[in-house]
ZAMARGU-4260 file (C-alpha; in steps of 0.2 Angstrom, whole numbers, plus 5000, padded with zeros to 4 digits):
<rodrens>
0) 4062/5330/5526 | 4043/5333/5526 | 4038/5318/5515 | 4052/5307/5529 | 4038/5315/5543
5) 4023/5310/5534 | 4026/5293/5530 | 4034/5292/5547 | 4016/5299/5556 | 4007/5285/5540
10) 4015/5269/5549 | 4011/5275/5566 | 3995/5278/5561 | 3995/5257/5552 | 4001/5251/5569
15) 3990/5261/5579 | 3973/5254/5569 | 3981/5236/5569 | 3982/5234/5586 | 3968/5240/5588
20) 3959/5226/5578 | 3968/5211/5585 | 3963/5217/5603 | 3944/5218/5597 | 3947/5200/5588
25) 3943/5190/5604 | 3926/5198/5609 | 3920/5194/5590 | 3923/5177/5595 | 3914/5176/5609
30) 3898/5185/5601 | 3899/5173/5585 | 3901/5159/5597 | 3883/5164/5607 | 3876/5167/5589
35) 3879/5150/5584 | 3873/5144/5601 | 3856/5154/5599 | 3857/5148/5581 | 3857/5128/5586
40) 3845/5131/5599 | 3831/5138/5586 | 3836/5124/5577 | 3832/5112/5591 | 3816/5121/5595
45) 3809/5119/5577 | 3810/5137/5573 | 3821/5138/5557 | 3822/5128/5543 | 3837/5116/5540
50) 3850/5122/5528 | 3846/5138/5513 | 3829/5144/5512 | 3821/5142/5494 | 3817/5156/5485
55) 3797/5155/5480 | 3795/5150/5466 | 3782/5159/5451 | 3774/5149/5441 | 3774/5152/5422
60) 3761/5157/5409 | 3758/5141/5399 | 3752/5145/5380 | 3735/5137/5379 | 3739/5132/5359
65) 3751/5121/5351 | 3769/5125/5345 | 3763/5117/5327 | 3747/5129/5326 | 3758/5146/5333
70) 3769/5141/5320 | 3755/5140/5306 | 3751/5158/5312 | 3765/5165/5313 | 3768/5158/5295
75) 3753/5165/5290 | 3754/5182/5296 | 3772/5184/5287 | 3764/5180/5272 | 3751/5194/5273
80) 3764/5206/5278 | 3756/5206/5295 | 3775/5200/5303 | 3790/5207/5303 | 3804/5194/5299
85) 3815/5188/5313 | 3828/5201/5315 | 3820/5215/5307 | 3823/5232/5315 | 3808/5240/5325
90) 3806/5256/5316 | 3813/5274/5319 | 3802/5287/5329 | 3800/5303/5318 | 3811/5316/5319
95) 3803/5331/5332 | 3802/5344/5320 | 3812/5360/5323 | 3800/5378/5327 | 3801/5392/5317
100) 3806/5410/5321 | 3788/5414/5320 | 3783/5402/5332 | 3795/5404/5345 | 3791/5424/5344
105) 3772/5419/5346 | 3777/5407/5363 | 3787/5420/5371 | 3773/5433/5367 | 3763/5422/5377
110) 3773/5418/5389 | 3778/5437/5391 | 3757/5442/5392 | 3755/5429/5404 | 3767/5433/5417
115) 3761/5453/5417 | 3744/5446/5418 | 3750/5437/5433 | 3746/5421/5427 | 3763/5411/5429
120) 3776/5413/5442 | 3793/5420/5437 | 3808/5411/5441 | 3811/5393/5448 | 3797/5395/5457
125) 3786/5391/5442 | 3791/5373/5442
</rodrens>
């Protein structure tokens, strides 16, 4: 019985909202309409460009050597182990090392002596 009610009270709801849109339809229409008008007006006057404005364009950075010559380098410094081979991996970052017992006792020691002395802020606040 309830599910009959709510899907019941659902489609009112749909028809309501619905209604509601094709009664707003017409006054869009009318807006778009002096858009276009205001639109062809500017147009008239000189005021926009015709059609989709271009993006600006940014020029490139033009190599100052020939392809032949950074070739020859390139060559050169794989050869002298200067270069990696194309497709070589980058290599790894070191692993951060792990503390100690002792040096985590020393860290909170300071930390512990700095907030009696009233050094740091306890709490969130510290951030």
């Amino acid at each position: 019985m309830k599910l009959k009610l709510i899907l019941a009270a659902m489609i009112a709801a749909v028809s309501v909202m619905a209604q509601a849109q094709t009664a707003a339809a017409p006054a869009a229409s009318a807006a778009r309409a002096d858009v276009k008008a205001e639109a062809k007006a500017a147009a008239k006057a000189g005021e926009t460009k015709g059609g989709e404005a271009a993006a600006p364009t940014v020029d490139k950075t033009k190599s100052t050597k020939a392809r032949a010559d950074v070739k020859a380098e390139a060559k050169e410094a794989t050869k002298t182990g200067e270069a990696k081979e194309a497709g070589a991996a980058a290599p790894k970052p070191a692993k951060k090392s792990k503390s100690t017992k002792e040096e985590r006792a020393k860290v909170k020691a300071e930390a512990k002596a700095a907030a009696k002395a009233g050094e740091t802020k306890a709490g969130e606040t510290a951030k």
